[in-house]
C-alpha positions in Angstrom: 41.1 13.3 -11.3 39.3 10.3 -10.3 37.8 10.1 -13.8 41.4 10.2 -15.5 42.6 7.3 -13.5 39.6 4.8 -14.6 40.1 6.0 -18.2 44.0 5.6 -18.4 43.4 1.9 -16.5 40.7 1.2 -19.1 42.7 2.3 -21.6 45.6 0.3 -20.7 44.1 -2.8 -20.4 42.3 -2.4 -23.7 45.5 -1.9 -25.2 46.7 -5.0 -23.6 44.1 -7.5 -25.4 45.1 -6.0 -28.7 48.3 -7.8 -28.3 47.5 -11.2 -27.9 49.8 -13.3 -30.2 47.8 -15.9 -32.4 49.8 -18.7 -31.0 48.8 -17.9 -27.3 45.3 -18.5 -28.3 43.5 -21.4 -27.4 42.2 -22.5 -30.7 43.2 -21.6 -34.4 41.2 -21.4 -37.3 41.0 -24.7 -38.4 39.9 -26.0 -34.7 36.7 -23.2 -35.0 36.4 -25.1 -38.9 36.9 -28.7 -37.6 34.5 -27.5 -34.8 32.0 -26.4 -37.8 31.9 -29.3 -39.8 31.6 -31.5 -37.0 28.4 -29.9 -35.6 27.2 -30.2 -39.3 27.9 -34.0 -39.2 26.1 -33.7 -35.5 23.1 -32.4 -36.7 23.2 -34.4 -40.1 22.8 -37.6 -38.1 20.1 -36.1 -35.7 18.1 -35.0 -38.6 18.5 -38.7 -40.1 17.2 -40.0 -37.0 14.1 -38.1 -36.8 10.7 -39.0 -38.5 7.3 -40.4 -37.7 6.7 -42.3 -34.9 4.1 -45.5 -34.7 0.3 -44.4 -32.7 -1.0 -47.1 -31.1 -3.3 -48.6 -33.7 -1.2 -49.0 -36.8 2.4 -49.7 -36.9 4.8 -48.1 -39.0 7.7 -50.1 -40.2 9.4 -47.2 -41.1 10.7 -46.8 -37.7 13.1 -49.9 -37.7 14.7 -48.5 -41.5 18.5 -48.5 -41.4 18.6 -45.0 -41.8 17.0 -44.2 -38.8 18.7 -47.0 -36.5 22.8 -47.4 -37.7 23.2 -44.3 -40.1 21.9 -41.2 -38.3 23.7 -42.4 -34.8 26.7 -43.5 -36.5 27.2 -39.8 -38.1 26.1 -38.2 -34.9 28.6 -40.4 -32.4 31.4 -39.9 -35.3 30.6 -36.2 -35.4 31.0 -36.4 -31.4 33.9 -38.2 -31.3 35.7 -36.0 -34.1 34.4 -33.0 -31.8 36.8 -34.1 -28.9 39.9 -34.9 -31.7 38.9 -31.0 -32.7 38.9 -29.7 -29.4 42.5 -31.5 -28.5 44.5 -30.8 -31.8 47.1 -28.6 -32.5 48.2 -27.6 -35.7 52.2 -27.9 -35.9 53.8 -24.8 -35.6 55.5 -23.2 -39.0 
């Protein structure tokens, strides 16, 4: 008896996350894609930032290159900031 009652409450409440209309949902489809392509730009600028270092005998000009100082930060603060617009924006409804 006790055994029918969990599975008939399980089975209800499965049945009620089936029906969740898309426009109750948090996020659509093009958030998760805006979402994508931002951690891409993210990890774009990281990787542009990264390289050899100076040791402490020979100095290594490479570490003051513009790549490495304005472009890789720029693309990782613009993929953070277009993060947040993801996040926020809701496509208009149909």
């Amino acid at each position: 008896m006790a055994l029918q009652n969990i599975k008939s409450e399980r089975d209800s409440h499965k049945d009620g996350l089936d029906k969740v209309n898309e426009s109750q949902r948090p996020f659509s489809k093009i958030n998760f894609l805006m979402m994508g392509g931002c951690l891409a730009l993210i990890i774009i600028g990281f990787l542009l930032m990264s390289g050899g270092g100076t040791n402490g005998t020979d100095f290594n000009p490479e570490v003051f290159s513009t790549r490495r100082i304005v472009v890789g930060p720029l693309l990782a603060f613009l993929g953070f900031l277009l993060m947040a617009f993801s996040i926020i924006w809701k496509p208009k409804k149909k």
